[in-house]
C-alpha positions as CSV (number, residue, x, y, z in Angstrom):
1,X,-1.5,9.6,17.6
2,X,-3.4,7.2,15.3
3,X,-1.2,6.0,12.3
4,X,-4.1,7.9,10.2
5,X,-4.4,10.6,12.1
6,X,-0.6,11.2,11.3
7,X,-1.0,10.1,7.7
8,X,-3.7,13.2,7.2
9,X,-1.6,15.5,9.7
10,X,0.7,14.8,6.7
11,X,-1.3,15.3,3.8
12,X,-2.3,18.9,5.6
13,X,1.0,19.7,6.0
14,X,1.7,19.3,2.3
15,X,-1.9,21.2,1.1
16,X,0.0,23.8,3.3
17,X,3.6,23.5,1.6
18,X,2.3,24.2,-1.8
19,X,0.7,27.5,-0.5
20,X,2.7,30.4,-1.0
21,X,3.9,32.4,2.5
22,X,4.5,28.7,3.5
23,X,6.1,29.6,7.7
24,X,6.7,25.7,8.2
25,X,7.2,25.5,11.7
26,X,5.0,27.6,13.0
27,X,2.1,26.3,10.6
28,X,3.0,23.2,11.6
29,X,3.1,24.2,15.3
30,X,-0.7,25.6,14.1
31,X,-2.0,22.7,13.0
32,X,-0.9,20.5,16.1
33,X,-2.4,22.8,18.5
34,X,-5.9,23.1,16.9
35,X,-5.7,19.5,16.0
36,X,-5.0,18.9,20.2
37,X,-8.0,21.6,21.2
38,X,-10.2,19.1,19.6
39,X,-9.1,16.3,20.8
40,X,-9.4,18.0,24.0
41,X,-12.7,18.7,23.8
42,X,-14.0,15.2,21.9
43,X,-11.9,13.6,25.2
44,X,-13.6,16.0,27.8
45,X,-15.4,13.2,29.7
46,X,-13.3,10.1,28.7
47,X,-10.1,9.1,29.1
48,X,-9.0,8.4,25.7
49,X,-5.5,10.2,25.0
50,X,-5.1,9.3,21.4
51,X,-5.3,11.6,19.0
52,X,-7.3,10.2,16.2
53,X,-8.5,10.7,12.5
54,X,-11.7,12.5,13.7
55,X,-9.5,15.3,15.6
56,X,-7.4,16.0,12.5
57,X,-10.8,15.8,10.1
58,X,-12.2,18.7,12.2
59,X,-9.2,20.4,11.8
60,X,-9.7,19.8,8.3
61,X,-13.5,20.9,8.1
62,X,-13.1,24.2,10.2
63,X,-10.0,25.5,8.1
64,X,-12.3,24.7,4.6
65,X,-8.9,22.6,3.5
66,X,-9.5,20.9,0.0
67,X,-6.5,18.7,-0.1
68,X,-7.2,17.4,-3.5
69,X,-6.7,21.3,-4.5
70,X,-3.4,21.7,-6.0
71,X,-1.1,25.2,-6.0
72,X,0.6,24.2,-9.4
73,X,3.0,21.6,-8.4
74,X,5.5,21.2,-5.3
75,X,7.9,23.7,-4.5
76,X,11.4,22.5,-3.7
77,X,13.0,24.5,-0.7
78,X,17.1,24.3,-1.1
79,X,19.7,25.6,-3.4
């Protein structure tokens, strides 16, 4: 994976944290998936491997993610 891809894989995973019924793993296991299927298919008839900013952008596009939208402030998971 890119170094931006990650960075915006993180920045999704955040948007997502701030949501309430946050199920991290398996969001996260969500994201990673659909963020694979289109690397899959942008990688159909080349051999590029890497996961790159364009895969997680469509990601981004198809789920209508606004990650400047915040969910008034961070939550804190702990005691």
């Amino acid at each position: 994976m890119s170094d931006d891809a990650l960075q915006l894989v993180l920045d999704v995973s955040e948007y997502y944290r701030n949501r309430p019924n946050f199920a991290n793993a398996r969001t996260i296991r969500n994201i990673l998936d659909q963020v694979i299927m289109n690397q899959n298919l942008r990688t159909e008839d080349a051999p590029d491997s890497m996961i790159i900013r364009s895969d997680v952008q469509d990601y981004i596009d198809d789920e209508n993610i606004n990650l400047s939208e915040t969910s008034g402030g961070k939550r804190r998971i702990g005691f």
